[in-house]
C-alpha positions in Angstrom: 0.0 0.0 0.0 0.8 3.6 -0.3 1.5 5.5 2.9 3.7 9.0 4.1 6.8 8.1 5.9 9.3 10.0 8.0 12.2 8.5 7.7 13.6 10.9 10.5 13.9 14.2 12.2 14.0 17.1 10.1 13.2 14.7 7.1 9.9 15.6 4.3 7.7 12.9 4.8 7.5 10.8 1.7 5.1 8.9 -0.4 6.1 5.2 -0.3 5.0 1.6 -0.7 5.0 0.1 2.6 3.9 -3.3 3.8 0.1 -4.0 4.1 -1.3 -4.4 7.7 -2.8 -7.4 9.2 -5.4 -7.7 11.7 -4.3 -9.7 14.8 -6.8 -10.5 17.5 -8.8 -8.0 19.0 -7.7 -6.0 15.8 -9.3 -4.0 12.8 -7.6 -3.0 9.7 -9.5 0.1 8.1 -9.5 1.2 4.6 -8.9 5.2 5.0 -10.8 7.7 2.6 -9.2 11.1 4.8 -6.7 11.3 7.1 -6.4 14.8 9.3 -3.2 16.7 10.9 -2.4 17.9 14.2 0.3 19.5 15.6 1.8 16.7 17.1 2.7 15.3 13.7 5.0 18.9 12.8 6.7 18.3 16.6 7.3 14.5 15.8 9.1 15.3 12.7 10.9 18.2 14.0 12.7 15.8 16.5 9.7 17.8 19.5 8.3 14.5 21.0 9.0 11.8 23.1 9.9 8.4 22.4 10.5 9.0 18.8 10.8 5.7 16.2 11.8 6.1 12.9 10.7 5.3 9.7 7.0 6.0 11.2 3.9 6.7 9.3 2.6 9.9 11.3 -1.4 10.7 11.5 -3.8 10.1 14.0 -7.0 10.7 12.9 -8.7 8.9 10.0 -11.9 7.6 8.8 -12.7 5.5 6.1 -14.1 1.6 5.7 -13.5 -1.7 8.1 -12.0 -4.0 5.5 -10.8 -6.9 7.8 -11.3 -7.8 11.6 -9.0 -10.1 13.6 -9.9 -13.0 15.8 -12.1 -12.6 18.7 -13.8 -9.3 16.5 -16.9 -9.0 15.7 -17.8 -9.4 11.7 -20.7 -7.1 11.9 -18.1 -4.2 11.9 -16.5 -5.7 8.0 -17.8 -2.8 5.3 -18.9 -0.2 8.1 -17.8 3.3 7.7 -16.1 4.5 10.9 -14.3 6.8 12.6 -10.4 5.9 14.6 -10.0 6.6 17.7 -6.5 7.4 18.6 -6.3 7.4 22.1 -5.1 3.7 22.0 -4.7 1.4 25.7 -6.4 4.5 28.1 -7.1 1.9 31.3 -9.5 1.6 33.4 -9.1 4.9 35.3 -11.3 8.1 33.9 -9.1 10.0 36.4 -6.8 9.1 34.4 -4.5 7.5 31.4 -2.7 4.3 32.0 1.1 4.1 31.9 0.6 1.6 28.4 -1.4 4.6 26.7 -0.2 5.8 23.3 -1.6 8.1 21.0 -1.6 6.3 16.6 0.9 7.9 15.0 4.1 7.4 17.1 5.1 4.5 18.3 2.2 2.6 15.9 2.3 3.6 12.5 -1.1 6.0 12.1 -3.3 7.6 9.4 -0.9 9.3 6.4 -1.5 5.7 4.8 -3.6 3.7 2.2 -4.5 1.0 5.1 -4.4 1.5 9.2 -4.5 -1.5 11.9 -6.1 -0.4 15.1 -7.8 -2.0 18.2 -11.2 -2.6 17.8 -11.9 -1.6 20.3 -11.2 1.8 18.6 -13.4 1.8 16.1 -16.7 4.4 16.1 -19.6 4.5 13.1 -19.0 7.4 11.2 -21.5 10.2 12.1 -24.5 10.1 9.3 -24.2 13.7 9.1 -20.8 13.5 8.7 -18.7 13.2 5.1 -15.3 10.7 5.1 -13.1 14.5 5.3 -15.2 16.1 8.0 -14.8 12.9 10.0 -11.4 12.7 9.9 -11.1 16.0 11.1 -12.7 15.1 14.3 -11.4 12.2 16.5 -7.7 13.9 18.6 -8.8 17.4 18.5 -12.5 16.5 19.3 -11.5 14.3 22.3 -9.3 16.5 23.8 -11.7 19.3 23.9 -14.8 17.2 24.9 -12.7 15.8 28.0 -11.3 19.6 28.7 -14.6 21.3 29.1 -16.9 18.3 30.1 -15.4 15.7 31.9 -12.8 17.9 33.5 -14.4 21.5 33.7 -17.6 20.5 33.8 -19.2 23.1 31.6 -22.8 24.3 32.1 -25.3 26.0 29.9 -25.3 29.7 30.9 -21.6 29.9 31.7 -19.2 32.4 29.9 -16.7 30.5 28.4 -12.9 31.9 27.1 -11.0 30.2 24.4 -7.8 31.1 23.6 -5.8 31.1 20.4 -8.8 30.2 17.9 -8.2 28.7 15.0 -6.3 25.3 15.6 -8.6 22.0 16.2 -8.7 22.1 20.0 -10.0 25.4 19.8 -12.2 25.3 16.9 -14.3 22.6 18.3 -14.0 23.7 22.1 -15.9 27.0 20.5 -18.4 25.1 18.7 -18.7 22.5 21.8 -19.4 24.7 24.6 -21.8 27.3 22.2 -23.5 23.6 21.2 -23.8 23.1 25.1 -25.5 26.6 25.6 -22.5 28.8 26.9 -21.6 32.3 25.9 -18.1 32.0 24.2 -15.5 34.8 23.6 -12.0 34.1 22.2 -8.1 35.3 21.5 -6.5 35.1 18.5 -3.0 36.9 17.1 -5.3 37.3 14.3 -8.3 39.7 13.2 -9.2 37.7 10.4 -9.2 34.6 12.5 -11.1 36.2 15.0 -13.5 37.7 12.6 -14.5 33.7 11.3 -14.9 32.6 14.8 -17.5 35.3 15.3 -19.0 34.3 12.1 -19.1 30.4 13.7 -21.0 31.9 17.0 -18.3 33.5 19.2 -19.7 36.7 21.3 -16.6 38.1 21.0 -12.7 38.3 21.3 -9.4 40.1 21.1 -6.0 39.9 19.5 -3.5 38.8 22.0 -1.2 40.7 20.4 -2.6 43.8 21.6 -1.2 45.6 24.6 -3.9 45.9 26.9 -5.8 42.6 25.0 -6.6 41.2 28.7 -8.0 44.3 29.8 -10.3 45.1 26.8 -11.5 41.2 27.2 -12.3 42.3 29.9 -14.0 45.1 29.7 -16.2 43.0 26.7 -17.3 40.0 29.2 -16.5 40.2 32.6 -15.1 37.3 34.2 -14.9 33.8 32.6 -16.5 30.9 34.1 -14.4 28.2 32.4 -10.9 29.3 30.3 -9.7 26.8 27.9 -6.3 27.0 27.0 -3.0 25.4 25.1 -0.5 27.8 25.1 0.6 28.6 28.6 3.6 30.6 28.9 3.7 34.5 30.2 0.1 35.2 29.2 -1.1 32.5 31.6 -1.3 35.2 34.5 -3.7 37.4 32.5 -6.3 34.0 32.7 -6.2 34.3 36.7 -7.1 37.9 36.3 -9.5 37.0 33.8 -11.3 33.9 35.9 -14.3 35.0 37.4 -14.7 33.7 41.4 -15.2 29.8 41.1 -13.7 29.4 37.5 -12.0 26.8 36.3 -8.9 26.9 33.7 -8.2 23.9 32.1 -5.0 23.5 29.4 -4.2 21.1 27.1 -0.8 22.3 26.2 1.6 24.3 27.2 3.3 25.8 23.8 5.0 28.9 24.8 6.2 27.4 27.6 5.8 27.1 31.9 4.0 30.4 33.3 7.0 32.5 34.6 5.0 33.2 37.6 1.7 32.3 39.5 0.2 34.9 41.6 -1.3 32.4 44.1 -3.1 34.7 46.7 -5.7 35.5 43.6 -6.0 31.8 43.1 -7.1 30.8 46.5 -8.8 33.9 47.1 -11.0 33.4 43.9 -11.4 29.6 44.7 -9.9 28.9 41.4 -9.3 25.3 39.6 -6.5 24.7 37.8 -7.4 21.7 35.5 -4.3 19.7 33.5 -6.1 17.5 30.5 -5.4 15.3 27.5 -6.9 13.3 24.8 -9.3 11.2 26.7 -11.1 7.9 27.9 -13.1 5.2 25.8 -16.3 6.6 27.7 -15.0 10.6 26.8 -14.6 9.0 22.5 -18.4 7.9 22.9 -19.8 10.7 24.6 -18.3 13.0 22.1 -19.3 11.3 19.3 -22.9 11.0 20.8 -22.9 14.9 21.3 -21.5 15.2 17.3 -24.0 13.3 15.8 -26.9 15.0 18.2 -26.1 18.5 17.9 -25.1 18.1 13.7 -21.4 19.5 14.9 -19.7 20.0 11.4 -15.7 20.3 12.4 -14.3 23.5 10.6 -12.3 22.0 7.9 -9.5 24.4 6.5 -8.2 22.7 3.5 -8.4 19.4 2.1 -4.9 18.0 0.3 -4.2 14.8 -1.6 -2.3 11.7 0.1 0.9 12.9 -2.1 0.8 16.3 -0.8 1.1 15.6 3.1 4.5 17.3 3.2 2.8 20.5 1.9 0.1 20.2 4.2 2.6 19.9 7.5 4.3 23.0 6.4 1.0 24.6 6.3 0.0 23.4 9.8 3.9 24.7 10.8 3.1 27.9 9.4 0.2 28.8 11.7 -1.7 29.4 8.1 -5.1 27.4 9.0 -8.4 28.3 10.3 -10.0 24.7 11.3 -8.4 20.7 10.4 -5.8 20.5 7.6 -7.5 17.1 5.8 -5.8 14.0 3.6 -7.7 13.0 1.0 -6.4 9.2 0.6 -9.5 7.4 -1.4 
């Protein structure tokens, strides 16, 4: 089969044929129609990520057809269309992942290929609503912003929601998830234009982080947030506890400019503040995102949609900061 392989750090991924998978037990091979990117496919191949392999086949999101199950699966799954779900060996904790848990895509080769093996255990029906290329766009970024704001922050309808730096997947769908679930939703960008399409999506407001006095004129548009979502960390982390009404919770998923310099902890006590660390998510946070997806018609913000034999291209786009919603393989 056909599949994109880095061959190693600092290396353009490359269209090659590879060997076909098999499904062992408790296995599913899939036939992928659309593969999507996330960030943690640029930082693999820029040497950025732990426990690196090489060659690998990067991508961990896909969806496309089951065309073989292993022993001990069941064959009502051969022919369905479904969705991967990457967040592979989880446990039994929801407090937590278990020390076996790996994400597809490094160390098991992932999406950016003709053919992927998973556990079947993996496997979702594709959302009716869904096409093959919006579908694909939604299994890491989806999860990891269901788990944030639900099973960790526990958003409610009515509550004023902050996301910053719209425009990647995380972001994208925590915006669409938590206006979905009924909340008032402003955001950051370090872009107008960006900001200007997440108003267009349903966002009450927002401000360019680039500005001065950004926190301050956020502000000044929404009062305090009940729930900040976040992925970037860094020095601008202090501006969320000013920003965090009394009671709020501040959950991150990443920490991309880097460790807050400093914490002011007097205003997080005094405001009864909860810091919330999350990632990806459980079997039971997959389903109950997809269930919310398919009941409240979610369509993932897709930014553009590239063939198989451009996925070099499309990780330099991703690299570039140039997307608004999921850069999308189209593979079949």
């Amino acid at each position: 089969m056909k599949a994109a392989v880095l061959e190693g750090v600092g290396q353009p991924v490359r269209l090659q044929d590879v060997s076909m998978p098999i499904a062992g037990k408790g296995e599913a091979v899939v036939k992928l129609s659309a593969a999507a990117l996330n960030h943690r496919d640029v930082w693999i191949q820029k040497g950025q990520y732990a426990g690196l392999k090489f060659p690998i086949v990067l991508g961990s999101d896909g969806a496309g057809a089951v065309e073989s199950v292993g022993d001990g699966v069941d064959k009502m799954w051969l022919g369905k269309n479904v969705v991967v779900n990457p967040s592979v060996s989880w446990g039994e904790s929801e407090k937590t992942q278990a020390k076996a848990f790996k994400i597809l895509g490094l160390p098991d080769d992932g999406t950016f290929a003709e053919l992927v093996k998973i556990p079947a255990a993996n496997l979702a029906e594709k959302p009716e609503h869904l096409s093959f290329v919006e579908a694909a766009a939604l299994p890491l970024a989806g999860l990891t912003a269901y788990r944030a704001l639900f099973s960790r922050a526990k958003l409610q309808a009515g509550e004023t929601v902050l996301i910053t730096g719209i425009g990647g997947g995380v972001a994208l769908f925590g915006l669409q998830f938590a206006l979905a679930q009924g909340a008032t939703v402003f955001v950051t960008s370090g872009s107008d234009e960006k900001l200007s399409k997440a108003k267009a999506l349903g966002a009450a407001g927002g401000v360019n982080y680039k500005q001065p006095d950004w926190a301050k004129e956020l502000q000044a548009q929404a009062g305090g947030f009940d729930v900040i979502l976040d992925s970037a960390g860094g020095e601008g982390f202090g501006n969320l506890i000013n920003l965090a009404a009394a009671g709020g919770r501040i959950v991150f998923v990443g920490a991309t400019a880097g460790n807050p310099p400093n914490l002011d902890m007097r205003k997080i006590f005094w405001k009864q503040l909860s810091l919330l660390g999350s990632t990806m998510g459980s079997p039971n946070d997959f389903n109950a995102m997809m269930t919310f997806v398919s009941e409240k018609k979610i369509m993932p913000v897709v930014d553009a949609v590239l063939p198989l034999t451009d996925a070099e291209a499309a990780l330099r786009r991703m690299e570039n900061a140039a997307q608004f919603g999921k850069i999308v393989l189209s593979i079949s």
